[in-house]
C-alpha positions, 0 to 999 in steps of 0.5 A, spaced: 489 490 559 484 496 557 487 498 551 489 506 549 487 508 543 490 513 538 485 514 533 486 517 526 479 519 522 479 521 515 475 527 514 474 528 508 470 522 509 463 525 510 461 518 513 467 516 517 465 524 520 458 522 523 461 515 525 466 517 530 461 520 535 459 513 536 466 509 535 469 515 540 463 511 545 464 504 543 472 505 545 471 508 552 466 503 553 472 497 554 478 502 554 481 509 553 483 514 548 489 517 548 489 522 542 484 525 536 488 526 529 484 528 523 488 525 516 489 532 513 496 531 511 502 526 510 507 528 515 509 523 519 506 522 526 511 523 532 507 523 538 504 517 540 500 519 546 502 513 549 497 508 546 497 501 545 493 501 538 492 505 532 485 506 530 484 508 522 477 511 520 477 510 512 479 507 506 485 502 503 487 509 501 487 512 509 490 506 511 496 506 506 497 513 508 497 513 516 501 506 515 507 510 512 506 517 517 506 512 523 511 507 522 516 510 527 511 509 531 511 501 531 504 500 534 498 495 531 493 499 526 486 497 526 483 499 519 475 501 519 473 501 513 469 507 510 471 508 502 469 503 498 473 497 496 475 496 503 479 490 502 486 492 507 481 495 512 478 488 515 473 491 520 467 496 518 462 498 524 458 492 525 464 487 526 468 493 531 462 493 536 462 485 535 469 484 537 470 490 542 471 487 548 476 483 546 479 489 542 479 494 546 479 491 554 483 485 553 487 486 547 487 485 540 491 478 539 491 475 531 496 481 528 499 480 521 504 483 519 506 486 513 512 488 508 514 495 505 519 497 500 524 503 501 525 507 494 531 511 492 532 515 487 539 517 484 540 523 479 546 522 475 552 519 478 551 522 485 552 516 490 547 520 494 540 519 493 535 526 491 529 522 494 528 517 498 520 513 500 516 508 502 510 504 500 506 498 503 503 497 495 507 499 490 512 503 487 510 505 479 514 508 474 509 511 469 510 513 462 506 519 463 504 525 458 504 525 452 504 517 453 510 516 448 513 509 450 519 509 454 525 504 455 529 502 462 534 497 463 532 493 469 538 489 473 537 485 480 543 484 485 547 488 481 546 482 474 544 486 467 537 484 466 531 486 460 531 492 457 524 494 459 520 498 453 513 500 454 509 504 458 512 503 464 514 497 471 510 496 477 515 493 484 509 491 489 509 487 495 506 481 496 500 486 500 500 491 493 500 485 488 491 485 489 492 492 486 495 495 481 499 489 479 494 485 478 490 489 475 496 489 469 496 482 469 501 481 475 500 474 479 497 475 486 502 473 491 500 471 499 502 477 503 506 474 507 511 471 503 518 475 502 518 478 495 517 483 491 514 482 484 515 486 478 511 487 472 511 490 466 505 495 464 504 495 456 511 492 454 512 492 448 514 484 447 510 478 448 515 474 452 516 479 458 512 476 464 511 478 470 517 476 475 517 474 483 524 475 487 526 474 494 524 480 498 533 480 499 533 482 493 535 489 490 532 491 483 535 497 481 532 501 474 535 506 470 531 510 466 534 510 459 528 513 455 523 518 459 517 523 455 520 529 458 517 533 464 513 539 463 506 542 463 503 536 460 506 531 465 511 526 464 516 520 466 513 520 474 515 514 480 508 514 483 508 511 490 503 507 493 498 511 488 500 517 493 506 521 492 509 523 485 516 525 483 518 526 476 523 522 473 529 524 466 534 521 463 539 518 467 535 517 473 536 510 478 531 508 482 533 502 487 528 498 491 529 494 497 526 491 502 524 495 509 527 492 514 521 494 518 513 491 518 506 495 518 503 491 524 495 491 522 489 488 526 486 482 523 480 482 525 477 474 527 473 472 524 476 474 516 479 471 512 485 473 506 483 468 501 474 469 503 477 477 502 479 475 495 473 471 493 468 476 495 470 482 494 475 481 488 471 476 485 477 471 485 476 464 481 469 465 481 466 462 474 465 467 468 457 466 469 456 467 476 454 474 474 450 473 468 443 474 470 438 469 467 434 473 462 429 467 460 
């Protein structure tokens, strides 16, 4: 069944700009488009233009964003990668124009899903939460300027866990566990398992490990020392690297599994675990990129 395409283009990306010409082509050679949508802002997508897939021109940042503003929207998202990494964007332009047909006028068949966590932020006593979110990565509390350690107690399912001081915590997805939980020493998790992982950053103990739970988990944090907000910065709940929302004394962060999943297009012939070693270089021998210099 030809296929009706909303596709969302990053136009801050000069080069995402010069190809859309070309993919506008390509997608009515095999199918239709329903809608144009420049990736300017971060309001939620309502109207889906009666189309079957979304089509995203970008990076992993504009992936990110667009899974987030077209969740309600509970189509499939196909990612073009544009930036630099392109490690959640599977397809790029030669490997769009090779599975064209197969996408676009029958179908996109190999779909994987992934999971999201939804943050509430708690002030005081209130049993209402001041801000709500969602990440497809991360959820990150920073210590933030002027970089004085801060201190959280962390509980999960309502059991009293560690006292976390340092420079802060990170709660990612299985998706999110490539990024910045790793690069903090986190473990990399396979994205389809249901879990959350948490992992200190700069914590001031050797014996505080990174920790995976089930994704029925609830991890509640509460802030029992932060560098106070202000001109310089401050304690910040940062989501999926995106949006930010400062954090005082007293607040509680809940995190608990989406009960909904992004939808992504898989491209075919692509692989997670070739993903991780070409382009994150995973396992690959210390020497592989030492030149010979005899």
């Amino acid at each position: 069944m030809a296929q009706n395409v909303l596709l969302i283009v990053n136009d801050t990306k000069p080069q995402a700009q010069d190809a859309l010409p070309e993919i506008e082509a390509l997608i009515k050679e095999h199918g239709t488009i329903a809608a144009v949508i420049c990736d300017n802002g971060t309001d939620r997508i309502e109207n889906a233009h009666n189309a079957d897939i979304i089509v995203v021109l970008g990076g992993d940042g504009t992936l990110l964003t667009n899974a987030r503003r077209c969740l309600n929207l509970n189509l499939p998202i196909l990612g073009v990668n544009f930036g630099k990494l392109g490690f959640m964007a599977e397809f790029d332009q030669g490997s769009l124009h090779q599975h064209a047909e197969e996408l676009f006028a029958k179908g996109p068949t190999l779909i994987h899903e992934r999971h999201l966590l939804t943050i509430n932020v708690y002030k005081g006593d209130s049993p209402t939460p001041a801000e709500t979110g969602i990440v497809l990565n991360e959820c990150v509390i920073t210590a933030g300027p002027p970089y004085r350690m801060i201190a959280m107690d962390v509980a999960i399912d309502d059991q009293p866990g560690p006292m976390v001081t340092g420079d802060g915590l990170i709660v990612s997805t299985p998706t999110g566990s490539t990024a910045y939980n790793v690069s903090a020493g986190g473990p990399i998790v396979a994205p389809g398992v249901n879990a959350m992982i948490i992992t200190p950053i700069a914590a001031h103990s050797l014996s505080f490990r990174p920790i995976v739970i089930p994704g029925s988990s609830t991890v509640s944090v509460h802030m029992n020392r932060v560098n106070a907000n202000g001109p310089g910065g401050g304690t910040t709940l940062v989501l999926d690297g995106q949006t930010r929302t400062p954090l005082a004394q007293g607040d509680r962060i809940v995190i608990t599994m989406h009960d909904q999943r992004v939808r992504f297009v898989a491209n075919p012939k692509g692989s997670y675990w070739n993903t991780l070693i070409q382009k994150m270089s995973w396992a690959t021998p210390p020497t592989a990129h030492i030149k010979d210099r005899s």
